[in-house]
ROVEX-565706 format. One line per field, with one value per residue: residue number from 1; x, z, y negated of N, C-alpha, C, O in turn; chain. Coordinates in nm, 3 decimals. Layout:
<nodes>
num: c(NUM  ...);
n.X: c(X  ...);
n.Z: c(Z  ...);
n.Y: c(Y  ...);
ca.X: c(X  ...);
ca.Z: c(Z  ...);
ca.Y: c(Y  ...);
c.X: c(X  ...);
c.Z: c(Z  ...);
c.Y: c(Y  ...);
o.X: c(X  ...);
o.Z: c(Z  ...);
o.Y: c(Y  ...);
cadena: c(A  ...);
</nodes>
This chain:
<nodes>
num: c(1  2  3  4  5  6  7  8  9  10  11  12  13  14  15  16  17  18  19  20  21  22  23  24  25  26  27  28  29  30  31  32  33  34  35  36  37  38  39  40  41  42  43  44  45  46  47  48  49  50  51  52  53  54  55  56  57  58  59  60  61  62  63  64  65  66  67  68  69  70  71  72  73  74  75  76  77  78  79  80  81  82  83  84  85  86  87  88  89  90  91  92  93  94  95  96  97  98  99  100  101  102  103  104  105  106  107  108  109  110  111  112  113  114  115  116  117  118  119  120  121  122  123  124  125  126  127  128  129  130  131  132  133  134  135  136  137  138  139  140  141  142  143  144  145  146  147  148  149  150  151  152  153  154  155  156  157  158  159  160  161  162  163  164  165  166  167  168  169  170  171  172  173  174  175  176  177  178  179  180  181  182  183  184  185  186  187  188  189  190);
n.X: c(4.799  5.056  5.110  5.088  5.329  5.605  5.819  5.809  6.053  6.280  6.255  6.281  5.951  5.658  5.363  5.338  5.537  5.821  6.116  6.423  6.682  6.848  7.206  7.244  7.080  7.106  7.362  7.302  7.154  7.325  7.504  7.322  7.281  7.534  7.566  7.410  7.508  7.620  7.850  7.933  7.787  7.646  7.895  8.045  8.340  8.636  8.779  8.631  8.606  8.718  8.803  9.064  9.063  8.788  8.820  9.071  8.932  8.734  8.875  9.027  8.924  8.841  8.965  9.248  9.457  9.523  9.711  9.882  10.145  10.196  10.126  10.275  10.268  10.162  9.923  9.548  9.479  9.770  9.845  9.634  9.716  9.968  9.890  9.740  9.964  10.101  9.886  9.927  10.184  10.157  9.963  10.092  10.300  10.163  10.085  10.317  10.386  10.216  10.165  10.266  10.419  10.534  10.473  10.412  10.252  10.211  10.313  10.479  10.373  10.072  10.093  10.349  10.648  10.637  10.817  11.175  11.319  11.545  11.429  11.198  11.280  11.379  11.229  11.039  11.226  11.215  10.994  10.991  11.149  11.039  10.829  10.909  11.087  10.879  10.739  10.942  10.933  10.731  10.758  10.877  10.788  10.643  10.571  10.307  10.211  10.274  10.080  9.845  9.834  9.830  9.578  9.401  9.449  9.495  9.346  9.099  8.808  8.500  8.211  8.076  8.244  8.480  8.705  8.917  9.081  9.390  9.417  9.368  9.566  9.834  9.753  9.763  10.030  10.159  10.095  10.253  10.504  10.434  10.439  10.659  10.835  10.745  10.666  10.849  11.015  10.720  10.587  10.223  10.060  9.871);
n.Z: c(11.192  11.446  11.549  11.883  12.160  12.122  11.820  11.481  11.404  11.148  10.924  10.718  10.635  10.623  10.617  10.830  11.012  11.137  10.927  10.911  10.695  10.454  10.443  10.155  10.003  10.149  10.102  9.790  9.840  9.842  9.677  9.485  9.601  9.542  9.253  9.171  9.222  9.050  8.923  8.879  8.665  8.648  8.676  8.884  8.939  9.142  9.048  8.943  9.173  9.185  9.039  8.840  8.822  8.702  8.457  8.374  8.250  8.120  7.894  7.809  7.628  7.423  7.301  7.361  7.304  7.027  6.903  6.914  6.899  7.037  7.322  7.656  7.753  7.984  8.170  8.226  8.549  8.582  8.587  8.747  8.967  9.002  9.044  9.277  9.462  9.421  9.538  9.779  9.874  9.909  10.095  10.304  10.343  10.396  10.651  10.768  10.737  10.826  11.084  11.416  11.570  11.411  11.381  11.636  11.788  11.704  11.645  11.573  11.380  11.530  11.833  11.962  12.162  12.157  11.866  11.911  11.886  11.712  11.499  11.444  11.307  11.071  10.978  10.877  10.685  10.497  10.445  10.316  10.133  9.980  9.851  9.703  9.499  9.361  9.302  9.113  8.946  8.757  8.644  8.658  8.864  8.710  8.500  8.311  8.334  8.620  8.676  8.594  8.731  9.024  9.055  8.904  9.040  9.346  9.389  9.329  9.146  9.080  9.047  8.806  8.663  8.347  8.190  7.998  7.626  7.616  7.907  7.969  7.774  7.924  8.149  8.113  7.992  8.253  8.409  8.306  8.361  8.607  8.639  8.491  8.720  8.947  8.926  8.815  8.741  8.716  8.517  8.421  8.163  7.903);
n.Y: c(-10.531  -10.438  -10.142  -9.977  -9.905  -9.680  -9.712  -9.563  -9.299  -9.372  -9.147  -8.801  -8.701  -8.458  -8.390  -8.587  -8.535  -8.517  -8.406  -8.282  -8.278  -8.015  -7.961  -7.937  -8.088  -8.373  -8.410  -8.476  -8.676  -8.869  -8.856  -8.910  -9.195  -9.278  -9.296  -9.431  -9.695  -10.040  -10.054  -9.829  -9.688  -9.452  -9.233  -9.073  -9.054  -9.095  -9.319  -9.535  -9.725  -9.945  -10.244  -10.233  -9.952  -9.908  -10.065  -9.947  -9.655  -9.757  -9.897  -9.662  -9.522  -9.659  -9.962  -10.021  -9.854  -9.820  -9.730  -9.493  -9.495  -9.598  -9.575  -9.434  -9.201  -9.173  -9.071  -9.115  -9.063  -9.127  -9.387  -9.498  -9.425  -9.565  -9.828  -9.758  -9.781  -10.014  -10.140  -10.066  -10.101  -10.374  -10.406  -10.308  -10.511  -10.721  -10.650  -10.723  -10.949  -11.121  -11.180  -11.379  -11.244  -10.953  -10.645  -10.564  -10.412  -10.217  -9.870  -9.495  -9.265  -9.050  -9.015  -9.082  -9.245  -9.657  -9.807  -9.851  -10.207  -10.209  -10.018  -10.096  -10.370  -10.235  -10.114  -10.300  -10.446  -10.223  -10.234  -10.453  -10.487  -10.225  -10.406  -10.588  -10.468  -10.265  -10.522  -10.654  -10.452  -10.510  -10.759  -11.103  -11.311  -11.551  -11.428  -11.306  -11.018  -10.944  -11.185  -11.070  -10.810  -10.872  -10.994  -10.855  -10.564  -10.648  -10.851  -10.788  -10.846  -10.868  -10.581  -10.696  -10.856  -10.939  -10.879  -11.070  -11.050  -11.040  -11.057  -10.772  -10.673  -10.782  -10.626  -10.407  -10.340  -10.366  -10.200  -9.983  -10.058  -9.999  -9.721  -9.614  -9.723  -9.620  -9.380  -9.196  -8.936  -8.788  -8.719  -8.662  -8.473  -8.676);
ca.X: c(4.827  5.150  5.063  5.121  5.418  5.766  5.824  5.841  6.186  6.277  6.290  6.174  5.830  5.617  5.230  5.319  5.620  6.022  6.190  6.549  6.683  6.944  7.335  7.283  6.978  7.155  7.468  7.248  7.079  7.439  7.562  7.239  7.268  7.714  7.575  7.321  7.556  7.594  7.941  7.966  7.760  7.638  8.012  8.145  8.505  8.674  8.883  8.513  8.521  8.801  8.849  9.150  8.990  8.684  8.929  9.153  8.869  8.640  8.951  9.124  8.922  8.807  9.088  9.314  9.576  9.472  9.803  9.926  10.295  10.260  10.183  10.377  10.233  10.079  9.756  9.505  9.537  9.894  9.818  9.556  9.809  10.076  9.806  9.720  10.086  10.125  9.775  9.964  10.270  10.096  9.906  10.238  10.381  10.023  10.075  10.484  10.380  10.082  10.178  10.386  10.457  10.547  10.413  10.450  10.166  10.291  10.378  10.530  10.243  10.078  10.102  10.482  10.650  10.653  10.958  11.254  11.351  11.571  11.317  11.093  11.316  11.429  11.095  11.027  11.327  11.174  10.871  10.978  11.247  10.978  10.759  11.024  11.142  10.742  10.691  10.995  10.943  10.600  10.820  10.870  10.642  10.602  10.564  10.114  10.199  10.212  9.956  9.743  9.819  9.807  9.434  9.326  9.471  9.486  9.149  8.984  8.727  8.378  8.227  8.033  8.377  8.500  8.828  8.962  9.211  9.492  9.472  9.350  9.702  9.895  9.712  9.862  10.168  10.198  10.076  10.246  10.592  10.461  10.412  10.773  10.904  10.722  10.642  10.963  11.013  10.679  10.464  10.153  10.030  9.772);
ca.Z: c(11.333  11.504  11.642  12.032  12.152  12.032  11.662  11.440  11.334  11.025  10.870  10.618  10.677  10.618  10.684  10.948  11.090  11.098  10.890  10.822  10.539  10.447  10.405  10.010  10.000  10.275  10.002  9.654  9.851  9.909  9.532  9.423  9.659  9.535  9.157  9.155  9.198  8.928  8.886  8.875  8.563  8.654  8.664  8.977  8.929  9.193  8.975  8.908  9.286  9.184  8.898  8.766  8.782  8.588  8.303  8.296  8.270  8.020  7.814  7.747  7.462  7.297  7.233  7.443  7.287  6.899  6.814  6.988  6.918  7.203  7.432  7.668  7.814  8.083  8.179  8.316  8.692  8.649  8.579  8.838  9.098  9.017  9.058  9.449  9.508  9.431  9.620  9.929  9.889  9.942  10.231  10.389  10.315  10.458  10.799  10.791  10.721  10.880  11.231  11.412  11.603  11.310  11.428  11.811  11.870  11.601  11.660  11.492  11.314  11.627  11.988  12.006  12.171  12.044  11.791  11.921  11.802  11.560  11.425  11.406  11.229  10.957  10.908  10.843  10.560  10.395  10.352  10.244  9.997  9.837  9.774  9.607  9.367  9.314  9.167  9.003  8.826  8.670  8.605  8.742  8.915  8.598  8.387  8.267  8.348  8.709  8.739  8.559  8.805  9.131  8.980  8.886  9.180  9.451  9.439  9.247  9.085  9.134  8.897  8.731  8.571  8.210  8.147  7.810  7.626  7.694  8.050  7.941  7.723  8.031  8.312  8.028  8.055  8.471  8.501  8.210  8.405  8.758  8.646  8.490  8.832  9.070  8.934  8.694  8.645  8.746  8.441  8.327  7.997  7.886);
ca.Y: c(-10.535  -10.351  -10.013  -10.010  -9.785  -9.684  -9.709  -9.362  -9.274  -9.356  -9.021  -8.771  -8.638  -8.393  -8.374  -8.694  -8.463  -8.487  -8.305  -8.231  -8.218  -7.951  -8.015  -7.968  -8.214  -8.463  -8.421  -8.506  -8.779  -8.964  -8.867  -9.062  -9.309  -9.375  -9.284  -9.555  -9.831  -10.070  -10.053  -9.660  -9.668  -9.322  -9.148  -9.012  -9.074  -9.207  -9.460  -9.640  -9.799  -10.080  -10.345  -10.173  -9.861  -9.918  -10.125  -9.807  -9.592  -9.832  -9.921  -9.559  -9.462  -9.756  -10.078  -10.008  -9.817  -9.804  -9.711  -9.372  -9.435  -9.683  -9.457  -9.341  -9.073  -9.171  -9.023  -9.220  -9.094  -9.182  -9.563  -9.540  -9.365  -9.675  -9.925  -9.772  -9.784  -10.151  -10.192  -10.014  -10.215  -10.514  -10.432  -10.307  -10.671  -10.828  -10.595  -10.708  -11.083  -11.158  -11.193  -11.404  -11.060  -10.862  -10.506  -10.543  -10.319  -10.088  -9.696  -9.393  -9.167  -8.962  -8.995  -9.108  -9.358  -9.717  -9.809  -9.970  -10.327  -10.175  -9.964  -10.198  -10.453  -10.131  -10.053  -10.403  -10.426  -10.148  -10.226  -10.568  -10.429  -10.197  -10.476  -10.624  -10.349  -10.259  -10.615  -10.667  -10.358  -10.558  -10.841  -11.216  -11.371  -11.606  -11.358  -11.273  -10.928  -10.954  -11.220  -10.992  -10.685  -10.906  -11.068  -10.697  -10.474  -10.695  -10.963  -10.697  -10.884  -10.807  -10.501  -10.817  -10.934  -10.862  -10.942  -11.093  -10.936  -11.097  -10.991  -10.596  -10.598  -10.753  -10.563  -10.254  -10.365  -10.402  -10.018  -9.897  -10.046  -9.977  -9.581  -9.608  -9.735  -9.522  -9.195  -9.209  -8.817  -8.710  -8.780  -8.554  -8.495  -8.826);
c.X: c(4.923  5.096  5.158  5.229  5.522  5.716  5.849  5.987  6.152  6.352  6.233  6.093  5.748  5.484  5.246  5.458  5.757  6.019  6.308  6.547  6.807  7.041  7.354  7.195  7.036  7.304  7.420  7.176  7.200  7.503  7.434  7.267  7.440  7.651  7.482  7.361  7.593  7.742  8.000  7.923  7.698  7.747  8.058  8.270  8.491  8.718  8.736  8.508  8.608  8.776  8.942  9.119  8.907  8.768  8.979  9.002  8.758  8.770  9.040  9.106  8.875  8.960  9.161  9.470  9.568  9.572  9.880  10.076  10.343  10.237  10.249  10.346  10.194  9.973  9.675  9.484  9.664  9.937  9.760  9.661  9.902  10.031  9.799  9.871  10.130  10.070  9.881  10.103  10.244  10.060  9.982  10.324  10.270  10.082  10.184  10.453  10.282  10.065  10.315  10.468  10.485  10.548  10.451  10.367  10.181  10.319  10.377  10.365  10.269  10.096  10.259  10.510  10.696  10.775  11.035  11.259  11.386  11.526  11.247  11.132  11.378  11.324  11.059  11.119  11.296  11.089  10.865  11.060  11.165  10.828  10.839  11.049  11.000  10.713  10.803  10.981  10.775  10.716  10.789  10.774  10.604  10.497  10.376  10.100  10.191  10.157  9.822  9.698  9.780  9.622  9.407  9.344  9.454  9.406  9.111  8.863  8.583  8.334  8.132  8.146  8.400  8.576  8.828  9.074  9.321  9.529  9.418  9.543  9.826  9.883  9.849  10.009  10.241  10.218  10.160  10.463  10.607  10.465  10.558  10.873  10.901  10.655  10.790  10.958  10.881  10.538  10.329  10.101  9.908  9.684);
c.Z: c(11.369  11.575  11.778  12.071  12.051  11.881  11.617  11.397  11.191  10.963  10.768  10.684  10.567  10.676  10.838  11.024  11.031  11.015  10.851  10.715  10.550  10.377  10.276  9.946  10.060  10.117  9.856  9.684  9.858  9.723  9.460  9.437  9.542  9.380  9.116  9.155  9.106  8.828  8.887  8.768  8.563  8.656  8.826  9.077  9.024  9.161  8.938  9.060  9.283  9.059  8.794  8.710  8.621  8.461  8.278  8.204  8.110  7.894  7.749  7.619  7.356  7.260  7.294  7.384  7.185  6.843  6.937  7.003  7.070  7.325  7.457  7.725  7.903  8.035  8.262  8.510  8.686  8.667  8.698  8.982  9.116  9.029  9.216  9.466  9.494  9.527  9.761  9.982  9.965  10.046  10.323  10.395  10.372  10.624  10.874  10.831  10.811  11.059  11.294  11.506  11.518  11.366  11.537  11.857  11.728  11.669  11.528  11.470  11.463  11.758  12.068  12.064  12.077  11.967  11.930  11.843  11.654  11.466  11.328  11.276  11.025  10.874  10.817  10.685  10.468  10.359  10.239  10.097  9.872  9.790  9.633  9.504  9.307  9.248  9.093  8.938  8.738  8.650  8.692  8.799  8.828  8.516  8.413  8.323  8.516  8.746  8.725  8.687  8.918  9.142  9.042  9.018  9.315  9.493  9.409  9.269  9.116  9.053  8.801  8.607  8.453  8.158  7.982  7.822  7.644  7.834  8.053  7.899  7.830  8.131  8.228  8.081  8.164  8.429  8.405  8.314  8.557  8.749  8.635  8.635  8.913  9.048  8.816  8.633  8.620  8.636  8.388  8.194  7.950  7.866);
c.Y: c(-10.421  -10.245  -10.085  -9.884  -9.806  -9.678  -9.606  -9.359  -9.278  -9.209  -8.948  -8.696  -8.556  -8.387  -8.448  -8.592  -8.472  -8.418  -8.349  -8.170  -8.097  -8.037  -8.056  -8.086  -8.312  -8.554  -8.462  -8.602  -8.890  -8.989  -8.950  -9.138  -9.374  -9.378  -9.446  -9.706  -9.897  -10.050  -9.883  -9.596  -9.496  -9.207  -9.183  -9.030  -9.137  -9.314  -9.584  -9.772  -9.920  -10.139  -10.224  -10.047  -9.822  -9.992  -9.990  -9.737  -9.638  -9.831  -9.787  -9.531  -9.586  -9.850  -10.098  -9.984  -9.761  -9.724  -9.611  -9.375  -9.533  -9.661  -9.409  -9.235  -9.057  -9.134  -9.153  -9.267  -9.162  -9.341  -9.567  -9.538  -9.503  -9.780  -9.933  -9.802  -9.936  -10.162  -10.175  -10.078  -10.346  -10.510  -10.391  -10.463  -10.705  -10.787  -10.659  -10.905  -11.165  -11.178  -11.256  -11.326  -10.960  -10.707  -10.489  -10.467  -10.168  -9.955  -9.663  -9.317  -9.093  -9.027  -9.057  -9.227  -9.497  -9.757  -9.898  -10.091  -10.315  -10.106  -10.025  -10.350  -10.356  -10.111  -10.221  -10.489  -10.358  -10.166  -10.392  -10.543  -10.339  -10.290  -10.549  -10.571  -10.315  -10.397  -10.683  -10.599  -10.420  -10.652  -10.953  -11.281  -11.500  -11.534  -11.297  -11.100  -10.873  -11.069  -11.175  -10.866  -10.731  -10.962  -10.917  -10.654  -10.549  -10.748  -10.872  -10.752  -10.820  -10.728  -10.583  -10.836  -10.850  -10.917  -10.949  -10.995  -10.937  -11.029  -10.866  -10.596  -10.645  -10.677  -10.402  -10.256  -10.348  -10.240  -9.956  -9.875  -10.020  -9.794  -9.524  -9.600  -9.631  -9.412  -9.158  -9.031  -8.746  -8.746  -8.618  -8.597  -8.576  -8.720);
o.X: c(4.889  5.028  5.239  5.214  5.538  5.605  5.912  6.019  6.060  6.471  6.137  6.131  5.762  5.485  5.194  5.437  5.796  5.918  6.317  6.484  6.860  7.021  7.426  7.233  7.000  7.325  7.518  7.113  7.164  7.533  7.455  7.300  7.448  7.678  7.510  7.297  7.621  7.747  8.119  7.969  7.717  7.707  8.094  8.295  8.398  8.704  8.756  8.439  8.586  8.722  8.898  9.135  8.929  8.754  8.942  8.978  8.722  8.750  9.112  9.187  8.882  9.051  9.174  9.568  9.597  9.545  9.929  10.139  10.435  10.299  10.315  10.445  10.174  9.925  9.719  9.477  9.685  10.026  9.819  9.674  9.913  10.118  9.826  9.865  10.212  10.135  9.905  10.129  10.304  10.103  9.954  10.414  10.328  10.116  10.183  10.493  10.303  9.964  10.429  10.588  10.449  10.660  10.530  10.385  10.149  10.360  10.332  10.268  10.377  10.128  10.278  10.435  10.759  10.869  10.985  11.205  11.337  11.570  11.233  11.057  11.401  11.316  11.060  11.069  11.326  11.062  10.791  11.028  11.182  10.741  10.822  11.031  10.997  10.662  10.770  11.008  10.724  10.810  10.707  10.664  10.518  10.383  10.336  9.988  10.118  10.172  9.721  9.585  9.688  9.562  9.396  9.270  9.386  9.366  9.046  8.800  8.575  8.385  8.109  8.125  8.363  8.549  8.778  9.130  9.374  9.631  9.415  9.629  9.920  9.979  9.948  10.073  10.360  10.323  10.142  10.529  10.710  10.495  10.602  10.955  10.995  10.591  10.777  10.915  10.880  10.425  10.357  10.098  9.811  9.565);
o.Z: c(11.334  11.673  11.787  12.017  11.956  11.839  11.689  11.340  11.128  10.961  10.712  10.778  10.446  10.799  10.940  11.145  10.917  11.005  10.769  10.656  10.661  10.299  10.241  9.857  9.982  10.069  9.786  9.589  9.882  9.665  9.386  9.342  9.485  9.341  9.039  9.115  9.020  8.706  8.899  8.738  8.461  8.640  8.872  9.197  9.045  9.234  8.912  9.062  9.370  8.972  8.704  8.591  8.514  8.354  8.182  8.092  8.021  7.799  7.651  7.527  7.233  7.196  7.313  7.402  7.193  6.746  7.038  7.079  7.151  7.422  7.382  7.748  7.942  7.922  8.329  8.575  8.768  8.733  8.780  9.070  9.228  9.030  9.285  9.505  9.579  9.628  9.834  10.100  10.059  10.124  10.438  10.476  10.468  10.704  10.996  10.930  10.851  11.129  11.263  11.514  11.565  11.393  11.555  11.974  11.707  11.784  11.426  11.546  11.518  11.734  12.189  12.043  11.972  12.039  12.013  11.732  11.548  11.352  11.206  11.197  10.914  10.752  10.694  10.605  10.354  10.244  10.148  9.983  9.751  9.713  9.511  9.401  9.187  9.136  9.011  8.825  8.656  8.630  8.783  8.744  8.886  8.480  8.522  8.352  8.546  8.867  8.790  8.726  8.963  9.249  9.157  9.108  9.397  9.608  9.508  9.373  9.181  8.943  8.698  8.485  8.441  8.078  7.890  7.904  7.691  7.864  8.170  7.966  7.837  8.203  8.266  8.170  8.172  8.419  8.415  8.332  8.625  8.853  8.708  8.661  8.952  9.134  8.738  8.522  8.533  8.667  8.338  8.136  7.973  7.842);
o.Y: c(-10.308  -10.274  -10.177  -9.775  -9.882  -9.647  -9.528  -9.463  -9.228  -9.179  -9.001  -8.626  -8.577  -8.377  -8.402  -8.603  -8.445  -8.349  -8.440  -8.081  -8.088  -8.130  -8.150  -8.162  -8.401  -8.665  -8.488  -8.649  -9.005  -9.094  -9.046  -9.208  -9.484  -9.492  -9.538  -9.804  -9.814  -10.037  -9.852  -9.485  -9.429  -9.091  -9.292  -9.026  -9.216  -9.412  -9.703  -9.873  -10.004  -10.071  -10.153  -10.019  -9.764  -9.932  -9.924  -9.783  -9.560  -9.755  -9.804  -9.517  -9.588  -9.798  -10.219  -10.055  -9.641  -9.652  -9.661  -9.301  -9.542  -9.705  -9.337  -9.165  -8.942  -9.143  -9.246  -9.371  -9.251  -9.395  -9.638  -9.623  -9.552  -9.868  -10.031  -9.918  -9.969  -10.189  -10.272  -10.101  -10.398  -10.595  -10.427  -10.486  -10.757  -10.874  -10.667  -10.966  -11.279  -11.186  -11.224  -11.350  -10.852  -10.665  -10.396  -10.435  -10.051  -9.972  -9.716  -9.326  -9.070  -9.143  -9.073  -9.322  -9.488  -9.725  -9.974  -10.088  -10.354  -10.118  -10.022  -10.407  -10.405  -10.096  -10.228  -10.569  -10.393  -10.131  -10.429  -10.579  -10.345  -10.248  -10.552  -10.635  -10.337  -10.392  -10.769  -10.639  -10.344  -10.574  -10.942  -11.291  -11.567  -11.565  -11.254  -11.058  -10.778  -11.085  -11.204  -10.836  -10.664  -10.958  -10.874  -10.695  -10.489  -10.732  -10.838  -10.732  -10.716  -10.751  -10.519  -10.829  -10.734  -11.006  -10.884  -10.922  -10.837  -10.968  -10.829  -10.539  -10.566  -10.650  -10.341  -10.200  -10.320  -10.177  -9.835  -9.773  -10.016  -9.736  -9.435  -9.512  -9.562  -9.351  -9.063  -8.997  -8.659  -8.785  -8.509  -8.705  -8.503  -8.742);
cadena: c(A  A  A  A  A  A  A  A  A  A  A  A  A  A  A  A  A  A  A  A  A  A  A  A  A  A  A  A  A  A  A  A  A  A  A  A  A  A  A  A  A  A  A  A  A  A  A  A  A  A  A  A  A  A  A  A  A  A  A  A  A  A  A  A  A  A  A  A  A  A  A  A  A  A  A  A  A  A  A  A  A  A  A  A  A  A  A  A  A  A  A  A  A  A  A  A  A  A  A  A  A  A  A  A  A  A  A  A  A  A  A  A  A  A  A  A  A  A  A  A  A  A  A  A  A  A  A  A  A  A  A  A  A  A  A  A  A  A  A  A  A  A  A  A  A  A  A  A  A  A  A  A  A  A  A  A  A  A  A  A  A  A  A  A  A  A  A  A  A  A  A  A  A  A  A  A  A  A  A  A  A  A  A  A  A  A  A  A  A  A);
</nodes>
């Protein structure tokens, strides 16, 4: 039978009494909570919270890249880094495409006023131009290597999924020429 009266807060207690927790308890109850998920496998990393991620991440040290001379020197942030940068491509082409207003309620970063036309149509060129150059630099839209990267990075798969290899040694491929493209001089050491 329902007690009568408000309901207790859900909270932590103590001999039937509130208590707060402290900032560092509050903070080791949240790193349980993100560690505990299934697809985090108990690691941390940010790169665990996507598809591509967890592949980089699963695939570096085992069958990935058996043969060192075919490395190029990417590290594995720097795959991951050229992976968000497609991701962010894309959803700049979704924002550009996706309306038959193409950013009419749009502004400049901040408080400013909103673009002009021609702004608005420049901005609109650019972001379509570096979608463009971002997936030609994976290759044709035929080509396994970006249907691998658009699959991986873009649906990102559920952390259930377990790609064949086929699409591990294309997804390789995408990041190996999206890191080339868009970090070209700025490589660190694998």
């Amino acid at each position: 039978m329902a007690r009568r009266g408000r309901k207790r807060k859900l909270c932590n207690r103590v001999n039937g009494r509130p208590v707060q927790l402290s900032e560092a308890q509050r903070e080791r109850d949240v790193k349980k909570t993100v560690l505990d998920q299934p697809h985090r496998l108990g690691n941390e990393d940010q790169m665990r919270e996507c598809a591509v991620g967890r592949m980089i991440m699963d695939c570096w040290w085992s069958d990935w890249w058996p043969d060192k001379s075919d490395q190029p020197g990417w590290s594995m942030r720097d795959l991951y880094t050229a992976a968000q940068g497609f991701e962010a491509a894309w959803a700049d082409v979704q924002k550009v495409m996706a309306s038959r207003r193409p950013l009419a309620n749009e502004t400049r970063r901040g408080a400013g006023p909103e673009r002009t036309d021609e702004e608005t149509v420049e901005w609109r060129d650019r972001v379509i131009r570096r979608w463009t150059e971002v997936s030609n630099a994976i290759g044709s839209s035929e080509s396994l290597y970006r249907k691998a990267a658009v699959f991986v990075i873009i649906d990102n798969p559920g952390p259930d999924w377990v790609a064949p290899f086929w699409m591990k040694h294309a997804l390789k491929m995408a990041l190996v020429n999206l890191a080339e493209h868009s970090l070209g001089g700025k490589r660190r050491a694998a």
